[in-house]
N, C-alpha and C positions, 0 to 999 in steps of 0.2 A: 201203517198207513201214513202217507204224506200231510203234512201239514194242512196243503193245500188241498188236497179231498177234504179234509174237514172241516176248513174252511167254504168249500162250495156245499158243504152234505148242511153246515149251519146256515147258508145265506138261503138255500133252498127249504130249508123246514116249514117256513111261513104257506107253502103252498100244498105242505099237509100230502105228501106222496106216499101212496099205497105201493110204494114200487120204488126202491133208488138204486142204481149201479150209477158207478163212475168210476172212470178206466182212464189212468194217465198214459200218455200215447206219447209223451217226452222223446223216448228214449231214440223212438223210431224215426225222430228230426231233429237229432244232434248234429249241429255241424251248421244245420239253418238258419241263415243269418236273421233272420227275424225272434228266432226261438229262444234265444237270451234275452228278450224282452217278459217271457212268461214261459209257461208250458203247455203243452196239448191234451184237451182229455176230451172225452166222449162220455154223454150224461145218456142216460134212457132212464124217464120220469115220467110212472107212471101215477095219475090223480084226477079223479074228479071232480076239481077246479078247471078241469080244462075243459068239460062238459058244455059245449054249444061252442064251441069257440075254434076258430080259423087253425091250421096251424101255423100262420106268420103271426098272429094272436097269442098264441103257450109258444111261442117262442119271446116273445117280447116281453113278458110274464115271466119269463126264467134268466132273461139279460136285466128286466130291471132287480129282480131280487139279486141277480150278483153283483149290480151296480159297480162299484170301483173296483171291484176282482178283473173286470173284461179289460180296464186299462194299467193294471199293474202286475196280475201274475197269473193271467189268463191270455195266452198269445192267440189257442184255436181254439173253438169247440164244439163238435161234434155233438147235435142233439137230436134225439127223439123224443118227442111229446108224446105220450097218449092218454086215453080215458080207460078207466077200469072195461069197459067195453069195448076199446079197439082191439082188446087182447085176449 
């Protein structure tokens, strides 16, 4: 496992997920000039913190828990919020 999964699997903890994939999607935008600045993954977090709340809401709840990840070694990312009940 990459550094960086582990690093977003520990900035994410705090939100207490019944549910965690994260899939690094790098490989598939090598060459993109932007992509040297971080790398791509795709999160699907599932929790019940997200319970009444928008999803521009548990999205903003999962940028501020990675905080300085999104400006240093996070270029994209790809997310699905849900509640233990959207699934």
């Amino acid at each position: 496992m990459s550094t960086m999964i582990e690093q977003i699997r520990q900035r994410l903890a705090p939100l207490a997920a019944e549910h965690l994939d994260i899939e690094d999607d790098s490989a598939a935008h090598a060459g993109h000039a932007g992509a040297a600045g971080g790398g791509h993954y795709n999160v699907l977090i599932v929790s019940s913190c997200f319970n009444g709340k928008s999803r521009v809401a548990r999205q903003r709840m999962v940028y501020d828990a990675l905080g300085d990840l999104m400006q240093t070694g996070i270029h994209a990312l790809a997310l699905k919020t849900l509640t233990p009940e959207d699934i």
